[in-house]
C-alpha positions as CSV (number, residue, x, y, z in Angstrom):
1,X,105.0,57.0,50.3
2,X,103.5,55.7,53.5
3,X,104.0,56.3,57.0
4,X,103.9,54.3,59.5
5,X,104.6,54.8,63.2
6,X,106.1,52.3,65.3
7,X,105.1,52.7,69.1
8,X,106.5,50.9,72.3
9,X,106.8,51.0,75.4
10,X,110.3,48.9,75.1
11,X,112.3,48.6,71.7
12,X,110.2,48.2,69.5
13,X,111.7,45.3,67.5
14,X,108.3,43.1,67.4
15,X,106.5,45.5,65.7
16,X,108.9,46.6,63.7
17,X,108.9,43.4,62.0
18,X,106.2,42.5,62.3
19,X,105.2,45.7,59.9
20,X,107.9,45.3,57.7
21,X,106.8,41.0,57.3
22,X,103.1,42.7,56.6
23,X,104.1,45.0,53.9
24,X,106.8,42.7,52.1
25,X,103.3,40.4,51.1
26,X,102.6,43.8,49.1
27,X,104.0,44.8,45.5
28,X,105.3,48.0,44.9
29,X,104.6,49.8,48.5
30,X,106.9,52.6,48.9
31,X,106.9,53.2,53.1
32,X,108.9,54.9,55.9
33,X,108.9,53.1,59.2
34,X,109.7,56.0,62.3
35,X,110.1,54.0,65.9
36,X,108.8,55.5,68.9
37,X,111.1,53.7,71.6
38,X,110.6,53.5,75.2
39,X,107.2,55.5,75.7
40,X,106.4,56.3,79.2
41,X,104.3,59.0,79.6
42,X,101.0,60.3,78.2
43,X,102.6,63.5,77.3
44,X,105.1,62.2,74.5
45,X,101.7,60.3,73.1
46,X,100.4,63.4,72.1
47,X,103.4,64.8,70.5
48,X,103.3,61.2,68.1
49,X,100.1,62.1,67.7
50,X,100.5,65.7,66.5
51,X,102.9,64.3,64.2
52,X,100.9,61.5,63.1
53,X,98.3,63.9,61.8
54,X,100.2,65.8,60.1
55,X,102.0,62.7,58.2
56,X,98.8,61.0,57.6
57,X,100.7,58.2,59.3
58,X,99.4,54.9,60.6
59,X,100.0,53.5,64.0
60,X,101.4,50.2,64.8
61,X,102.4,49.6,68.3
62,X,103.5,46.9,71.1
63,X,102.0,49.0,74.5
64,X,101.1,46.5,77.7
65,X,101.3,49.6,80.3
66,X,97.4,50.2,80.2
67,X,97.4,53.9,80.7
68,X,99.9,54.7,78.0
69,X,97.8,52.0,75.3
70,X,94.7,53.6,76.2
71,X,96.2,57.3,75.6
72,X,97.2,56.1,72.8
73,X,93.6,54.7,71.2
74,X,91.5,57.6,72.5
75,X,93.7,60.1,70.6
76,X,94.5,58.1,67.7
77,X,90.0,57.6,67.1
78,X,89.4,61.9,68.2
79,X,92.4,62.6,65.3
80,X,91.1,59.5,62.9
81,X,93.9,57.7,62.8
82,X,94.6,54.2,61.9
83,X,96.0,52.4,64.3
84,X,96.9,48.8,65.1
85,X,97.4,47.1,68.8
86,X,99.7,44.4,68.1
87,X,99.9,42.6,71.5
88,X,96.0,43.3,73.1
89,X,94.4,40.4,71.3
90,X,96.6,38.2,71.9
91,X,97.6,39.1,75.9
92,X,93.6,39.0,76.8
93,X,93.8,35.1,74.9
94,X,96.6,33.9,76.9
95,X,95.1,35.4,79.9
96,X,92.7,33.4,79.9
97,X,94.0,30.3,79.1
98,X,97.1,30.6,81.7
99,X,94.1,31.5,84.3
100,X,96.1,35.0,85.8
101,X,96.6,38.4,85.1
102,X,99.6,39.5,83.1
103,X,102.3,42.0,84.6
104,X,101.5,44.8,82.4
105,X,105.6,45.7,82.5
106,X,107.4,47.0,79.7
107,X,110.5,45.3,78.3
108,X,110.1,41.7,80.4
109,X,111.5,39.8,77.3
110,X,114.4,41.7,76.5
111,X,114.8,41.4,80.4
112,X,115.0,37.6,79.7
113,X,117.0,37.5,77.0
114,X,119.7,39.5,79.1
115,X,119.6,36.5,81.4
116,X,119.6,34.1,78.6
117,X,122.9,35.1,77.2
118,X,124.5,35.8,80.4
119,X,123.4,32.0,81.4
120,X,125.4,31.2,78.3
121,X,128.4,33.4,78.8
122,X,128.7,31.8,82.3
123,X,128.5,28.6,80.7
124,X,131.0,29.3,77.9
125,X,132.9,30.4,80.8
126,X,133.2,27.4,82.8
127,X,134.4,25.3,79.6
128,X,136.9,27.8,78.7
129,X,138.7,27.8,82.5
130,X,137.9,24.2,83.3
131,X,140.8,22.4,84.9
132,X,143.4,25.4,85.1
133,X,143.5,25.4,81.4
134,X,144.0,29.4,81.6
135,X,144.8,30.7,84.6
136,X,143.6,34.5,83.3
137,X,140.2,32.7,84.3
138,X,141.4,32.8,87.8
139,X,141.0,36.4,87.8
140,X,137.6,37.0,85.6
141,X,135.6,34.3,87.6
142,X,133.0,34.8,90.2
143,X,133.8,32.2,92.1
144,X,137.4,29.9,92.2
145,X,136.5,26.2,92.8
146,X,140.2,24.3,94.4
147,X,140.7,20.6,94.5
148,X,142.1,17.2,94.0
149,X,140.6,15.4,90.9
150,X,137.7,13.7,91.0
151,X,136.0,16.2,93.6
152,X,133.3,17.4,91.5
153,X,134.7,20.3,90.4
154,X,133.9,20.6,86.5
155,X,130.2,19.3,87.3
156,X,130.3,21.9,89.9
157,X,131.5,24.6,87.3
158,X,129.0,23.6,84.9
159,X,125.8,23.8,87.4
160,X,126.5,27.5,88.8
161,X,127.2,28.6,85.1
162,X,123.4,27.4,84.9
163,X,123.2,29.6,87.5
164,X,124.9,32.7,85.9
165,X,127.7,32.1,87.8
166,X,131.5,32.5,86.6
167,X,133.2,29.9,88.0
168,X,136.6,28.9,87.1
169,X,138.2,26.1,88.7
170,X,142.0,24.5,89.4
171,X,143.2,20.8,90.1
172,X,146.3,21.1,93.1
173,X,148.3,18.6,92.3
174,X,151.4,18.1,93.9
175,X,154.4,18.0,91.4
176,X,152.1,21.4,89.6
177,X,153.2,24.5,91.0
178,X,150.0,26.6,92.3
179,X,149.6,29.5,90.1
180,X,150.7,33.2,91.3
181,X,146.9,33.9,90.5
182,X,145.4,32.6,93.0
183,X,147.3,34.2,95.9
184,X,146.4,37.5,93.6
185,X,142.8,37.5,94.4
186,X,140.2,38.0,97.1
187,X,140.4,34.7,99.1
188,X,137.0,35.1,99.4
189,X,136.4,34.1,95.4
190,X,138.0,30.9,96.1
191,X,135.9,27.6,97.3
192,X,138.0,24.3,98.6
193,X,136.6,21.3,97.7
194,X,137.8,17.8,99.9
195,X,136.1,14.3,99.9
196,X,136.9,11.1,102.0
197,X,140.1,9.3,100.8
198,X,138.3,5.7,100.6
199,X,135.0,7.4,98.5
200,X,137.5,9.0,96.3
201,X,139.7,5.5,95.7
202,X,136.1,4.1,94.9
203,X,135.5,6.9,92.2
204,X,139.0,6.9,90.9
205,X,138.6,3.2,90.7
206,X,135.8,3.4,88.6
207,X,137.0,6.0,86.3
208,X,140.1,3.8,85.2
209,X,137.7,1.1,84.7
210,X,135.7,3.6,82.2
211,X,138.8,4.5,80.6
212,X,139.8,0.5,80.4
213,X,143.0,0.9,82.8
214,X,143.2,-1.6,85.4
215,X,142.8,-0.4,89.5
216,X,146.4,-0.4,90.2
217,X,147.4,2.6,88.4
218,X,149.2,5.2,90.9
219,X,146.4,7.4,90.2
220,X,143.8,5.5,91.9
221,X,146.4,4.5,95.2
222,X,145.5,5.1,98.6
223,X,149.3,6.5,99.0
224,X,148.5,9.1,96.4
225,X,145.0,10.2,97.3
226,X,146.3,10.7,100.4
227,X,149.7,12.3,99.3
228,X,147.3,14.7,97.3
229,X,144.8,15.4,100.2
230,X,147.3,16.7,102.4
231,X,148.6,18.3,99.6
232,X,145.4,20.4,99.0
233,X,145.0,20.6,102.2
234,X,148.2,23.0,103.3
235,X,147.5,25.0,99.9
236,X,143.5,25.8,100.7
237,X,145.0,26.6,104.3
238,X,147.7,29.3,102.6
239,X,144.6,30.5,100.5
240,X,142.6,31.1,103.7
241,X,139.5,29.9,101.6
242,X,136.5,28.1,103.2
243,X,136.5,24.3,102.1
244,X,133.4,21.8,101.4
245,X,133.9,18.2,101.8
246,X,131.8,16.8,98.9
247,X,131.9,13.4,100.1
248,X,128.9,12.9,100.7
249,X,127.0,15.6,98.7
250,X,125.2,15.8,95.9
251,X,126.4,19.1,93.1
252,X,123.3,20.7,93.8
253,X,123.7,20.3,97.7
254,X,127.5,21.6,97.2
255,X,127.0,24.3,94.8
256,X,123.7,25.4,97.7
257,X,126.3,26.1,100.0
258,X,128.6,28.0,98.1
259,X,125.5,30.4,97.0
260,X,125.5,31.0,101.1
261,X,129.0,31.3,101.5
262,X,129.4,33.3,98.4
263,X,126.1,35.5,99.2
264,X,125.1,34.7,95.4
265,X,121.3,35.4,94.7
């Protein structure tokens, strides 16, 4: 049976598979991996040394905070002991190729991965409570975008979940009761999105066209875009909640001002 020590200054998930890859090209290898996780001082080096020793154990590890990898290759040559540094060669390669000095911090990738899935969360998110379709978002989201159709609010949704942002968001329409919900939360959640009644004509306009309806549906009207403005309108003013007019913006210009509104970093 063979011993092999798994060191780290994180986890310790690369090398652990990257040992147990190595020894599957092997027949018949009877071995025992034992992980070492979150190494941060010299002191518990020696104790995996001691034990090491004793086991007749090799080393494998994935180390980048320079004191604690160079503890552990001066004890592991005094006590003749094999050992492996998984991540040197190939951090002093990329170093000079990228032209800069790596961080030398422990755990940066699981640290990215944490903001990987939480970008998809937000993201799964902002489909799930799009339109009002579950008004239990109203209550989970970051942020609560308000409006008339056709005022940007799914794009919006969509680009802060890129952001890690929680957004939910809720069409006001007139003959649609408001939901209880959103009188239930901190009016300070909540974002009011308006636009100019003749830009929004124009883009209702040319969503019918997409949708091969002609321009006179009710939908596109002046009499109900404006019916619907004044509409949102009195509701965003019983929320209390700030309001952007979009007309003229861009989503990353509109979704810029919420983050200073919001205080989002």
């Amino acid at each position: 049976m063979y011993n092999i020590y798994v060191v780290s200054d994180s986890i310790g998930e690369t090398a652990d598979q990257i040992v147990k890859a190595t020894v599957s090209q092997f027949k018949d290898v009877e071995y025992n991996v034992k992980r070492f996780s979150y190494i941060s001082n010299t002191a518990q080096i020696e104790d995996i040394i001691n034990d090491a020793k004793k086991e007749k154990a090799i080393i494998v590890f994935t180390v980048v905070i320079p004191e604690i990898r160079q503890k552990l290759l001066e004890s592991a040559e005094i006590h003749n002991i094999s050992i492996v540094d998984i991540m040197h060669s190939v951090i002093s390669t990329f170093s000079e190729l990228f032209h800069q000095q790596p961080a030398y911090e422990a755990g940066l990738i699981r640290r990215l991965d944490d903001k990987y899935f939480k970008k998809v969360e937000a993201i799964e998110f902002a489909v799930k409570y799009d339109d009002g379709k579950n008004v239990r978002g109203i209550k989970e989201a970051d942020v609560v975008l308000v409006g008339v159709s056709r005022t940007s609010k799914t794009p919006l949704s969509m680009y802060l979940a890129h952001k890690n942002i929680k957004a939910a968001n809720v069409p006001l329409v007139p003959e649609v009761p408001v939901a209880d919900e959103l009188f239930q939360i901190d009016k300070k959640k909540i974002i009011g999105l308006t636009t100019n009644p003749i830009k929004l004509n124009e883009i209702r306009q040319e969503r019918l066209k997409a949708l091969g309806l002609g321009n006179d549906a009710n939908y596109a009207s002046m009499e109900r875009i404006l019916k619907e403005l004044d509409y949102a309108e009195e509701i965003m003013k019983k929320l209390g909640c700030p309001v952007i007019d979009v007309s003229a913006k861009a989503v990353e210009e509109t979704a810029s001002i919420i983050f200073e509104i919001m205080k989002f970093k």
